[in-house]
FIFIRO-841749 format. One record per residue: residue in one letter; residue number from 1; x, y, z of N, C-alpha, C in turn. Coordinates in steps of 0.02 Angstrom, whole numbers, plus 50000, padded with zeros to 5 digits. Each point is the difference from the previous one (the first is absolute). Layout:
<recs>
rec res=A	n=NUM	n_u=X	n_v=Y	n_w=Z	ca_u=X	ca_v=Y	ca_w=Z	c_u=X	c_v=Y	c_w=Z
...
</recs>
This chain:
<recs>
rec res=X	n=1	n_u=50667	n_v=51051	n_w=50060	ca_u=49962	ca_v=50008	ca_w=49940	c_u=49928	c_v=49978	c_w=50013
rec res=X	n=2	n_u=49955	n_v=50031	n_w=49977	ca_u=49926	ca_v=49990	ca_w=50008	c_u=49968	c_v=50018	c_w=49939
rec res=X	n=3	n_u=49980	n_v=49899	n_w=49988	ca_u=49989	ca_v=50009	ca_w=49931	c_u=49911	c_v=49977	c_w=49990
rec res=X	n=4	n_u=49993	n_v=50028	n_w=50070	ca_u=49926	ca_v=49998	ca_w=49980	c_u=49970	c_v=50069	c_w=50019
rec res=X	n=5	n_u=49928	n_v=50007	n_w=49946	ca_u=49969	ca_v=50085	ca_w=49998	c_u=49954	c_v=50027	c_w=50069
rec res=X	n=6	n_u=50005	n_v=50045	n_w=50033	ca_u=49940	ca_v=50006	ca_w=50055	c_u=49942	c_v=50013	c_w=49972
rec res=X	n=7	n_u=49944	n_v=49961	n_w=50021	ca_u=49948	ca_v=49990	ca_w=49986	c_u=49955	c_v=50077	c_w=50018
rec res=X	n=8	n_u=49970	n_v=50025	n_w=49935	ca_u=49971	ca_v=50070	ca_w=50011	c_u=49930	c_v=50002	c_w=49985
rec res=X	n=9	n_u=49986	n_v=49949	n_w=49954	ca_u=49916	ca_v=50011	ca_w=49984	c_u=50006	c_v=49945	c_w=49970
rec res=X	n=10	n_u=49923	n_v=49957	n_w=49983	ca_u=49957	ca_v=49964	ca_w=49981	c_u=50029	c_v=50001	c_w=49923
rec res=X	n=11	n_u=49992	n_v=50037	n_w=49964	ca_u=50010	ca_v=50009	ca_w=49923	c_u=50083	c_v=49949	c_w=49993
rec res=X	n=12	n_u=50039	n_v=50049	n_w=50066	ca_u=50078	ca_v=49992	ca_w=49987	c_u=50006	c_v=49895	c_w=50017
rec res=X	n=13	n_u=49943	n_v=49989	n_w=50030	ca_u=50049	ca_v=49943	ca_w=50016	c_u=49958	c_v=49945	c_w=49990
rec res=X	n=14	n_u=49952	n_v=50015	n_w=49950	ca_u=49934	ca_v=49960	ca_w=49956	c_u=50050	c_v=50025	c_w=49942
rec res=X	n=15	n_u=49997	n_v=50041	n_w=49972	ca_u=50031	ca_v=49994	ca_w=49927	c_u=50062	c_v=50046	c_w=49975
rec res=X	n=16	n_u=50014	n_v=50015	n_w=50051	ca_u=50080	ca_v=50032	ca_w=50010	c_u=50069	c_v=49936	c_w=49946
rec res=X	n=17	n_u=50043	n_v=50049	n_w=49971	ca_u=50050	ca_v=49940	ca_w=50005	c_u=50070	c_v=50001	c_w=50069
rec res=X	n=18	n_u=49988	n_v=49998	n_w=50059	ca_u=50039	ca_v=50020	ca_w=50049	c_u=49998	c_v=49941	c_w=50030
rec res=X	n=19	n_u=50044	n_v=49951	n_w=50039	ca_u=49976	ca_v=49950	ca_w=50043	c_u=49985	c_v=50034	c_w=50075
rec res=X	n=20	n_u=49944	n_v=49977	n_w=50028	ca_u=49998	ca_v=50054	ca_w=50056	c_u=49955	c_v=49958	c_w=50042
rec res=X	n=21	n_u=50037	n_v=49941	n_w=50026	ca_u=49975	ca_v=49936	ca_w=50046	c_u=49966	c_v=50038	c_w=50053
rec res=X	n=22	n_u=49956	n_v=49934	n_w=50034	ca_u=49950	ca_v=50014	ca_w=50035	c_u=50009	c_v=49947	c_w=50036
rec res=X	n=23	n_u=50038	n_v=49994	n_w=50086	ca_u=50018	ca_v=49953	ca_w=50037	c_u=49929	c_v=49992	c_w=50050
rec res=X	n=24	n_u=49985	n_v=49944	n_w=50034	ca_u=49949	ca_v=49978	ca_w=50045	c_u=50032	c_v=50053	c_w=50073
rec res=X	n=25	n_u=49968	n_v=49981	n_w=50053	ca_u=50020	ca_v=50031	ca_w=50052	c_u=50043	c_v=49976	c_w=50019
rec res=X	n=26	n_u=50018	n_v=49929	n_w=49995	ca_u=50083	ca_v=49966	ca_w=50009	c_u=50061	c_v=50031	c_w=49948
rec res=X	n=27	n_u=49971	n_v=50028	n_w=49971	ca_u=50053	ca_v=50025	ca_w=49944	c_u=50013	c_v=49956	c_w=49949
rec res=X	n=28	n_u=49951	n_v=49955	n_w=49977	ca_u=49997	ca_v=49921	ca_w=49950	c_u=49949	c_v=50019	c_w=49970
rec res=X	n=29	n_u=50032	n_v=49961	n_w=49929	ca_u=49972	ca_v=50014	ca_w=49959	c_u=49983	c_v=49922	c_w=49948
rec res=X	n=30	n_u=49938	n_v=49964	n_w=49989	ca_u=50008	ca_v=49929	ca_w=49976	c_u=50018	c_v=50008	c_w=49948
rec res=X	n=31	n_u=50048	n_v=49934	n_w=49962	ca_u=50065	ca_v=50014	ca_w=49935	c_u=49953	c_v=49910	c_w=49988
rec res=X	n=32	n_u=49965	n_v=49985	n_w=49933	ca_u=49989	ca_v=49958	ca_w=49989	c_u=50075	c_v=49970	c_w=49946
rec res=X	n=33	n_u=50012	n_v=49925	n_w=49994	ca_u=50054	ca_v=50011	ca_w=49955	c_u=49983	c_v=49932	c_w=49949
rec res=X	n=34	n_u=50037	n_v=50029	n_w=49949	ca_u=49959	ca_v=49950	ca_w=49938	c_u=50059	c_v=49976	c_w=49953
rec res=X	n=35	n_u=50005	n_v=49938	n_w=50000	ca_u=50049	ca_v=49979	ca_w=49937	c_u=49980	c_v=50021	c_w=49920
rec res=X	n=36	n_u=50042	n_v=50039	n_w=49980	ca_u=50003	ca_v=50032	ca_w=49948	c_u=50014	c_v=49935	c_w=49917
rec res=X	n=37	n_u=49995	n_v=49970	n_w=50014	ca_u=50022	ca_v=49931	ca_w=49945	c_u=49910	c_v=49952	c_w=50018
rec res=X	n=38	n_u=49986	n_v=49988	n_w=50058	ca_u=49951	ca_v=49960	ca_w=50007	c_u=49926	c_v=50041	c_w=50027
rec res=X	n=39	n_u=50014	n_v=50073	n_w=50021	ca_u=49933	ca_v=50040	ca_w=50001	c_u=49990	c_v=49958	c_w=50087
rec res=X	n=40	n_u=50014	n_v=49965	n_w=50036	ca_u=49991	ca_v=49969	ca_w=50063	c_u=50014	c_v=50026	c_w=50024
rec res=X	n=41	n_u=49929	n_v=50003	n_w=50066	ca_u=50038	ca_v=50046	ca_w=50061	c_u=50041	c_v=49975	c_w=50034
rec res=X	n=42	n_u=50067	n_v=50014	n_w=50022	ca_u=50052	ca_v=49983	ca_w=50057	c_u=49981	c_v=50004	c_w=50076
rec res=X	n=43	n_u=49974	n_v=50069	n_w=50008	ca_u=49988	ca_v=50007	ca_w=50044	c_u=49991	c_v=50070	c_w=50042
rec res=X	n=44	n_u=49978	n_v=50007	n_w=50048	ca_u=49983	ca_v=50070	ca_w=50026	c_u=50030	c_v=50004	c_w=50060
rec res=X	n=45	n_u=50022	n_v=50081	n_w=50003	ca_u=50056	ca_v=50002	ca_w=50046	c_u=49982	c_v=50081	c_w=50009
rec res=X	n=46	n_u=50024	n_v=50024	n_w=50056	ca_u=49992	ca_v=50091	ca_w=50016	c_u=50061	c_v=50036	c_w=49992
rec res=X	n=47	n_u=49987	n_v=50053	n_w=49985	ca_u=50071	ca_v=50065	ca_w=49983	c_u=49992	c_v=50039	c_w=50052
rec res=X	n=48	n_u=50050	n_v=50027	n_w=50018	ca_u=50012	ca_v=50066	ca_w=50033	c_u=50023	c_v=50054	c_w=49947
rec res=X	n=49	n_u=50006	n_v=50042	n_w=50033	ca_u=50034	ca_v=50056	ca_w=49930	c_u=50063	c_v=49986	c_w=49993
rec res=X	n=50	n_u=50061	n_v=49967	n_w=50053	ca_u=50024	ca_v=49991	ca_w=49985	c_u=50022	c_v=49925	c_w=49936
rec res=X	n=51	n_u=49940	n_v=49953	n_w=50032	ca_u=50034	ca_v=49958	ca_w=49949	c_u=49966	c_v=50007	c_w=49905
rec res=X	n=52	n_u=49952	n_v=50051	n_w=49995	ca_u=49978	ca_v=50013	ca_w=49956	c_u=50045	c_v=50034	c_w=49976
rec res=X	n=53	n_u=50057	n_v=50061	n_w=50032	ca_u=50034	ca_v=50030	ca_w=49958	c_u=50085	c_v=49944	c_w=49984
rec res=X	n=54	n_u=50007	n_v=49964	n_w=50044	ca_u=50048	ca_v=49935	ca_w=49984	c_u=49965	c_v=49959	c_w=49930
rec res=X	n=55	n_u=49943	n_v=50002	n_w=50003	ca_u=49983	ca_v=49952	ca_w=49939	c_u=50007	c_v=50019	c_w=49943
rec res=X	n=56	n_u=49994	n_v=50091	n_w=49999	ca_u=49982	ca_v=50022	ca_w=49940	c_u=50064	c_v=50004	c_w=49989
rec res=X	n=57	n_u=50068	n_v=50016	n_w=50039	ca_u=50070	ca_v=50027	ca_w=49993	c_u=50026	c_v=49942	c_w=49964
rec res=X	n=58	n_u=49995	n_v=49941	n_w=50043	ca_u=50043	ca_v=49960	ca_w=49983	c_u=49957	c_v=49938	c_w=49945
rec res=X	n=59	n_u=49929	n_v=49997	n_w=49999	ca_u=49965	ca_v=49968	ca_w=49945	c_u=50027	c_v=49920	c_w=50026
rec res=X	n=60	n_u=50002	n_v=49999	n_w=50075	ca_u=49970	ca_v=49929	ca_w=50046	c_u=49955	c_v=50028	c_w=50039
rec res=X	n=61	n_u=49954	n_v=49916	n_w=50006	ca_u=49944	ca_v=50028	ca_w=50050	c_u=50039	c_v=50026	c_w=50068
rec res=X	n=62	n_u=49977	n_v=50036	n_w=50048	ca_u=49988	ca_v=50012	ca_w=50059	c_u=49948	c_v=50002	c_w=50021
rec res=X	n=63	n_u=50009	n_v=49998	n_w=50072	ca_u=49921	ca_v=49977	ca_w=50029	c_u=50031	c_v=50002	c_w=50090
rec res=X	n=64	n_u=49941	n_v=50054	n_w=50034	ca_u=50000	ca_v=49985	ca_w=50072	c_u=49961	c_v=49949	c_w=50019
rec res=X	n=65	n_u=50044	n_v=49960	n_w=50047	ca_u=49980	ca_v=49945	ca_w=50029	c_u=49944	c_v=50001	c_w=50083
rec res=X	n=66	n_u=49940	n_v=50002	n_w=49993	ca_u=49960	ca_v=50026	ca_w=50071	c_u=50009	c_v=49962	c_w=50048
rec res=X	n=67	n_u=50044	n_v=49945	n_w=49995	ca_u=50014	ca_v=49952	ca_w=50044	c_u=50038	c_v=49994	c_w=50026
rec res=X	n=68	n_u=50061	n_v=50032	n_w=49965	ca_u=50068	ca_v=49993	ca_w=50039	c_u=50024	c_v=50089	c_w=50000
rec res=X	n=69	n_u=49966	n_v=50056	n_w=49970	ca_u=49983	ca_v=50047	ca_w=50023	c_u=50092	c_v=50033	c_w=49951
rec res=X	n=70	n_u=49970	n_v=49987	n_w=49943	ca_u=50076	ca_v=50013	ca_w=49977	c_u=49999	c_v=50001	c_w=49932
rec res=X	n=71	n_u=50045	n_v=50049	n_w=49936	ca_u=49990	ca_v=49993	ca_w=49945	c_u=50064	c_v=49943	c_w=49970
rec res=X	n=72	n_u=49971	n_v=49982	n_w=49927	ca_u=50020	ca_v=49925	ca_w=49991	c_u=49997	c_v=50011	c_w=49935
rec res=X	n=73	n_u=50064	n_v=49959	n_w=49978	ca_u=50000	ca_v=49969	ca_w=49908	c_u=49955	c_v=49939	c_w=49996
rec res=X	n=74	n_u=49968	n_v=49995	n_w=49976	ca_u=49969	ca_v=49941	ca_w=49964	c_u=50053	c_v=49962	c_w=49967
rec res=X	n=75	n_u=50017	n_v=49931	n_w=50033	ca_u=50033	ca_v=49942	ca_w=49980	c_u=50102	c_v=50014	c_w=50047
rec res=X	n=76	n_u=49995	n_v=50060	n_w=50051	ca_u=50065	ca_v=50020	ca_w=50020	c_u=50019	c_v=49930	c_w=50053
rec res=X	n=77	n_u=49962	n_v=49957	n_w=50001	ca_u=50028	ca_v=49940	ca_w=50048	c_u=49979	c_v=49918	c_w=49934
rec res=X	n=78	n_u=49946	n_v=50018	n_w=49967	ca_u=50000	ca_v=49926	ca_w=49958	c_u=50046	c_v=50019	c_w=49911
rec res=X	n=79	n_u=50006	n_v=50059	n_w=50006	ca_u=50070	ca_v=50036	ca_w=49931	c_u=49908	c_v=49994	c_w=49941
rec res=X	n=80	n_u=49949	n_v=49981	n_w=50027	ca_u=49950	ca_v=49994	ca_w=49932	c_u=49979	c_v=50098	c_w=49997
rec res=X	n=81	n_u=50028	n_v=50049	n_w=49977	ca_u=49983	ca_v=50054	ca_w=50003	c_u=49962	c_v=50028	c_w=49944
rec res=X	n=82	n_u=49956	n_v=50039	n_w=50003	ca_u=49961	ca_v=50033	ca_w=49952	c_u=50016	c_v=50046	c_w=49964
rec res=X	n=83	n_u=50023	n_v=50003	n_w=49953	ca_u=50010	ca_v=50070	ca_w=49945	c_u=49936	c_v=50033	c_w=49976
rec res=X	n=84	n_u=49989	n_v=50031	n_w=50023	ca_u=49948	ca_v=50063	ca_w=49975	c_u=49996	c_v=50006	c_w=49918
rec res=X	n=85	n_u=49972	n_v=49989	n_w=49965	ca_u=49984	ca_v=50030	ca_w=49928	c_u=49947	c_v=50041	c_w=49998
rec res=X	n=86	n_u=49949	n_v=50006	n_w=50037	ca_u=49956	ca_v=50064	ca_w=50017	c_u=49964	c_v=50017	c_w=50029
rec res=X	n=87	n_u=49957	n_v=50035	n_w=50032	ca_u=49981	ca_v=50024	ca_w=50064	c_u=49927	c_v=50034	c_w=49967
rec res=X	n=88	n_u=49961	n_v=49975	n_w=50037	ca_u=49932	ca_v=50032	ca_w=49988	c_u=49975	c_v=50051	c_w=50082
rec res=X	n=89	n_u=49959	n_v=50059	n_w=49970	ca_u=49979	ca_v=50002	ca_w=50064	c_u=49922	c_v=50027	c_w=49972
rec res=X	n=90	n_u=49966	n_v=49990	n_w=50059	ca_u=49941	ca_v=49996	ca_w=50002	c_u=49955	c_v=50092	c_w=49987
rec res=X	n=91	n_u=49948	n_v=50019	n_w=50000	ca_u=49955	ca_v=50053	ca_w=49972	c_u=50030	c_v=50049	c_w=50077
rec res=X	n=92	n_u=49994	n_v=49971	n_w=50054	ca_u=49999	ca_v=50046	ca_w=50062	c_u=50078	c_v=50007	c_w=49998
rec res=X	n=93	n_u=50037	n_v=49946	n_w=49985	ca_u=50078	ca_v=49983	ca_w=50030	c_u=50004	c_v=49976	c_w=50062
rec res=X	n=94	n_u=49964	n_v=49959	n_w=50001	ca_u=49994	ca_v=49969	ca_w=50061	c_u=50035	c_v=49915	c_w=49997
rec res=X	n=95	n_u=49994	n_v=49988	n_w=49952	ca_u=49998	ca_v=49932	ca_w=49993	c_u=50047	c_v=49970	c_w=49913
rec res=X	n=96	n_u=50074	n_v=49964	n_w=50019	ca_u=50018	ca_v=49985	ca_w=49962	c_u=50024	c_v=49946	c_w=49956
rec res=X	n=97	n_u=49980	n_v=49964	n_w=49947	ca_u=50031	ca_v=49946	ca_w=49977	c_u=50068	c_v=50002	c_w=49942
rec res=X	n=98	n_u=50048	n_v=49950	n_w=50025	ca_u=50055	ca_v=50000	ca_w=49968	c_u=50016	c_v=49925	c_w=49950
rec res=X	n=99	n_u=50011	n_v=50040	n_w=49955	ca_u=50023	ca_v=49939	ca_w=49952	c_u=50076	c_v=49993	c_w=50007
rec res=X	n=100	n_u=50014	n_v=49903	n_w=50013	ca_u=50057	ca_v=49977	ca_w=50003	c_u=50047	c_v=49964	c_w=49978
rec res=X	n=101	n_u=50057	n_v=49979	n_w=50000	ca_u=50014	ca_v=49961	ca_w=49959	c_u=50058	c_v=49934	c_w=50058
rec res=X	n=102	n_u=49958	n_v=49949	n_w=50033	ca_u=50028	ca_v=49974	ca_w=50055	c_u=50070	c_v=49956	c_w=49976
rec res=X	n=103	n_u=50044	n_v=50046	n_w=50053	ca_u=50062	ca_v=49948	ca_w=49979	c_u=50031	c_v=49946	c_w=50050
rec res=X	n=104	n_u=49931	n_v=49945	n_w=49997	ca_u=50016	ca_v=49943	ca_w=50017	c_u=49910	c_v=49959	c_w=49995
rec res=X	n=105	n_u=50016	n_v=49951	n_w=50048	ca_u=49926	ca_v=49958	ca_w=49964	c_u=49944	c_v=50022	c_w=50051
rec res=X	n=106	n_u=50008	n_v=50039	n_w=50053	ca_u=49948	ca_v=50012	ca_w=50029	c_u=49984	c_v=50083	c_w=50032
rec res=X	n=107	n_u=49948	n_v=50026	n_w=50024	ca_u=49995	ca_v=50028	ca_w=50048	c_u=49978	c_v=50001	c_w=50075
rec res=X	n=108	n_u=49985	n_v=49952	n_w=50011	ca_u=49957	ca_v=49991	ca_w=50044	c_u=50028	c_v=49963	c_w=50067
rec res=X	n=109	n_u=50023	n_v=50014	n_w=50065	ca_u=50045	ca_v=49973	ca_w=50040	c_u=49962	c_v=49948	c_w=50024
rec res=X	n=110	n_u=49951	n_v=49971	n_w=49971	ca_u=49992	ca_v=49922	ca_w=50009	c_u=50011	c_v=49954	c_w=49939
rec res=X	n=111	n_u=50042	n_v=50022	n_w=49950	ca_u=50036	ca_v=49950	ca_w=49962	c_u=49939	c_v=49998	c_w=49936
rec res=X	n=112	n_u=49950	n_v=50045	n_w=49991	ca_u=49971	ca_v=50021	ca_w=49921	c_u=50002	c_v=50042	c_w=49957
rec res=X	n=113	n_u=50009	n_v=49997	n_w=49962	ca_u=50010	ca_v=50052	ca_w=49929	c_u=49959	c_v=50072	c_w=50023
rec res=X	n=114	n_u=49932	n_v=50007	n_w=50043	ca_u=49965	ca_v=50040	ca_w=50006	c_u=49986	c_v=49987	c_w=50067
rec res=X	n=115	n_u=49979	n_v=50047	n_w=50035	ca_u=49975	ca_v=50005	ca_w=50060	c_u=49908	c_v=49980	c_w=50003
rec res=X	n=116	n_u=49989	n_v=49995	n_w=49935	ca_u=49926	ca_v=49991	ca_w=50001	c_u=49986	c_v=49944	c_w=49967
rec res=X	n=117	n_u=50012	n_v=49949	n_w=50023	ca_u=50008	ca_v=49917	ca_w=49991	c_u=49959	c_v=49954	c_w=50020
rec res=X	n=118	n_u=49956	n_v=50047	n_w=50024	ca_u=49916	ca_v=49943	ca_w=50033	c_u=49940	c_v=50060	c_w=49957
rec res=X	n=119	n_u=49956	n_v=49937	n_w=50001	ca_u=49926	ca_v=50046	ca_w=49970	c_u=49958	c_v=49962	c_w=50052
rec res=X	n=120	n_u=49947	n_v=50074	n_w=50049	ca_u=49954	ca_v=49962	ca_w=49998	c_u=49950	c_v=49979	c_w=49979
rec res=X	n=121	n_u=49971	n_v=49962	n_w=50035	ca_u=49950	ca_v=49924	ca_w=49988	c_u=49937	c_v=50051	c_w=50003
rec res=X	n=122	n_u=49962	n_v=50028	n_w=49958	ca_u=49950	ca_v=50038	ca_w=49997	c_u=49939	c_v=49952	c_w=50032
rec res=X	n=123	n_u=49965	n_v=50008	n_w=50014	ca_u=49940	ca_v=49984	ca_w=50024	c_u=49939	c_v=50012	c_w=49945
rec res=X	n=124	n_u=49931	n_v=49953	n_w=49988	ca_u=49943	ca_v=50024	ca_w=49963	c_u=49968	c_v=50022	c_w=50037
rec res=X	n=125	n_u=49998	n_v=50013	n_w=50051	ca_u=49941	ca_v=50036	ca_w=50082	c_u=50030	c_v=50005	c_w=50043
rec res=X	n=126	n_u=49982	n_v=49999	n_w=50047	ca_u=50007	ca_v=50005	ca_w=50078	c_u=50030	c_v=49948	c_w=50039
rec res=X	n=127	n_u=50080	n_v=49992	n_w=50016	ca_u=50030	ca_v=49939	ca_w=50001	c_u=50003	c_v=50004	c_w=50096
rec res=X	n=128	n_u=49998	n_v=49922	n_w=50030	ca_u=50035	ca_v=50008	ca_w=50053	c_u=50084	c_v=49994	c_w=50017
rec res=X	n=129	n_u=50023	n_v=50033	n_w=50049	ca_u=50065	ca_v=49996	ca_w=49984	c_u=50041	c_v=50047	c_w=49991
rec res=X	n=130	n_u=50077	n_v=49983	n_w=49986	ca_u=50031	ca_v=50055	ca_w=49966	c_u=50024	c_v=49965	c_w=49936
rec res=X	n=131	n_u=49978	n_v=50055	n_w=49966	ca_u=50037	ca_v=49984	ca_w=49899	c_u=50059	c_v=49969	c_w=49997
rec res=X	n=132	n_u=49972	n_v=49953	n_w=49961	ca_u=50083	ca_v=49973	ca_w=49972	c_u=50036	c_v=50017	c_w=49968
rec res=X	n=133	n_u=50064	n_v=49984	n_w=49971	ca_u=50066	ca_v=50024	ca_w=49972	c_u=49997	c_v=49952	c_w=49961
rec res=X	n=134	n_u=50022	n_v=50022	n_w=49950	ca_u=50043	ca_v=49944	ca_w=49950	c_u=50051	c_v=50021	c_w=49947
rec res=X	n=135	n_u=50097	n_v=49962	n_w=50002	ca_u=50019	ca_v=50027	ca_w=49962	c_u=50009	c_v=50019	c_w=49931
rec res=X	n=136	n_u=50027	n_v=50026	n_w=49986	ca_u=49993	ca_v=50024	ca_w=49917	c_u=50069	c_v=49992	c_w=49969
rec res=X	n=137	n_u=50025	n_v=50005	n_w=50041	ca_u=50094	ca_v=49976	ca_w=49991	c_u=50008	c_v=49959	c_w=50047
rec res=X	n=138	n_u=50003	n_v=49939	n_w=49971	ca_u=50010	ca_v=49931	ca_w=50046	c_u=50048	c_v=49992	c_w=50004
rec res=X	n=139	n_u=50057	n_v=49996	n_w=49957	ca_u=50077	ca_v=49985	ca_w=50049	c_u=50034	c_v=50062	c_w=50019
rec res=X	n=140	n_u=50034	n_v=50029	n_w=50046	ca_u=50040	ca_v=50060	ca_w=50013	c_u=50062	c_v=50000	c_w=49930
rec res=X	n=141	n_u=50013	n_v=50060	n_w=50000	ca_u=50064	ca_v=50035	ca_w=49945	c_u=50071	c_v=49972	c_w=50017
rec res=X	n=142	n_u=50009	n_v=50015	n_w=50095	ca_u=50037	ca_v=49980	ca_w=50020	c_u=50007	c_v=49981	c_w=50065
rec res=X	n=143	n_u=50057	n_v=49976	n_w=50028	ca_u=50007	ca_v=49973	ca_w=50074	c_u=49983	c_v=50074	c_w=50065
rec res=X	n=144	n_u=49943	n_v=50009	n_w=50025	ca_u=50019	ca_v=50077	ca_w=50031	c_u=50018	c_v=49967	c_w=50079
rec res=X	n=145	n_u=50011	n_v=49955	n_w=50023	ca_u=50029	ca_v=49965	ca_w=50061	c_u=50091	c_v=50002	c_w=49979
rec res=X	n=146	n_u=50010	n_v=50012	n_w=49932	ca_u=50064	ca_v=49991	ca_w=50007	c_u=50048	c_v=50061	c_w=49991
rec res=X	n=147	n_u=49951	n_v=50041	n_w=49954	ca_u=49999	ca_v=50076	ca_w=49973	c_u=49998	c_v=50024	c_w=50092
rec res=X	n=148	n_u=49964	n_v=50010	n_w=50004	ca_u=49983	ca_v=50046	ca_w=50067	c_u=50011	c_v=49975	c_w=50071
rec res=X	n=149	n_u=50046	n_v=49951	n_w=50011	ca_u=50017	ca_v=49976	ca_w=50050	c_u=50043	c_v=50018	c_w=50055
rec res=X	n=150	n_u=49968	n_v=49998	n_w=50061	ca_u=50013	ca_v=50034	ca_w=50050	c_u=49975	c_v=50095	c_w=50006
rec res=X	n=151	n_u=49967	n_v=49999	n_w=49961	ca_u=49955	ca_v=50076	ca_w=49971	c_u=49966	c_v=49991	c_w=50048
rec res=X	n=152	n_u=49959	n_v=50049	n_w=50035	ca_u=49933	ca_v=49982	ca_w=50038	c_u=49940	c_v=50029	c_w=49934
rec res=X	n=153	n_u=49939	n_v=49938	n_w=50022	ca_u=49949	ca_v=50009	ca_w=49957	c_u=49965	c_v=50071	c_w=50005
rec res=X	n=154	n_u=49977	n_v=50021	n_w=49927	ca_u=49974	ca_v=50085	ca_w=50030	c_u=49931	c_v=49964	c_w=50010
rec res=X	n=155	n_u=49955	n_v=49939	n_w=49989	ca_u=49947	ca_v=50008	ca_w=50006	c_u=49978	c_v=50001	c_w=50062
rec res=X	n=156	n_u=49948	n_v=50024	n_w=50024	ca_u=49993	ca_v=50027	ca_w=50067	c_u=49918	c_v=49965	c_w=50003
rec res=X	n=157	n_u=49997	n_v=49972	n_w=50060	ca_u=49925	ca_v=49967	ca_w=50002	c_u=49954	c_v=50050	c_w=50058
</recs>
């Protein structure tokens, strides 16, 4: 089943009602994701077509993982999974945000509600250095050493 439209013209996929995605040259596509109760971003993560058409089927996030080179449920090892309540996509279709409804206390596989848990430290001029961090969610949601243990870390330095 192919439940997305082939892309034919400018008109069709600016103001068409057809979904008719528009993947990067990796075949990814950025999926911003937003708690639907608190308007907070969770966090940002990439689609393939396949996990875009898993998300829309089954109304959990999916999301290809560029790290471990593989498609993935959101929360299929910490059980915190995302239910989809709705799906935005952007003017080109390039770019999508999903409203969620998290069923558990976090998203974020370092143990925060959100993946976007530091602000930086703006500068008034021309600073030496590198910018500081500071958090914005000071205690974690939950244990992710205990959640994700023996997992290998996806963060990659």
């Amino acid at each position: 089943m192919n439940i997305f439209a082939l892309r034919t013209s400018v008109e069709q996929v600016e103001l068409g009602g057809e979904l008719a995605p528009r993947f990067d040259a990796d075949g990814l596509m950025p999926a911003i994701v937003v708690d639907v109760e608190t308007k907070k971003i969770l966090m940002l993560g990439y689609m393939n077509a396949d996990a875009l058409e898993q998300t829309i089927l089954k109304r959990e996030a999916h999301f290809w993982s560029r790290s471990r080179k593989a498609l993935w449920r959101k929360g299929e090892h910490s059980g915190f999974t995302q239910h989809v309540e709705s799906i935005l996509i952007d003017d080109d279709q390039d770019a999508l945000i999903l409203h969620v409804v998290v069923n558990g206390p976090g998203s974020c596989h370092v143990g925060f509600r959100s993946c976007f848990y530091r602000e930086l430290e703006l500068p008034d001029g021309v600073t030496e250095g590198p910018v500081g961090l500071r958090c914005v969610e000071d205690v974690p949601a939950f244990d992710a050493g205990k959640i994700y243990e023996g997992l290998a870390n996806p963060t990659q330095v």
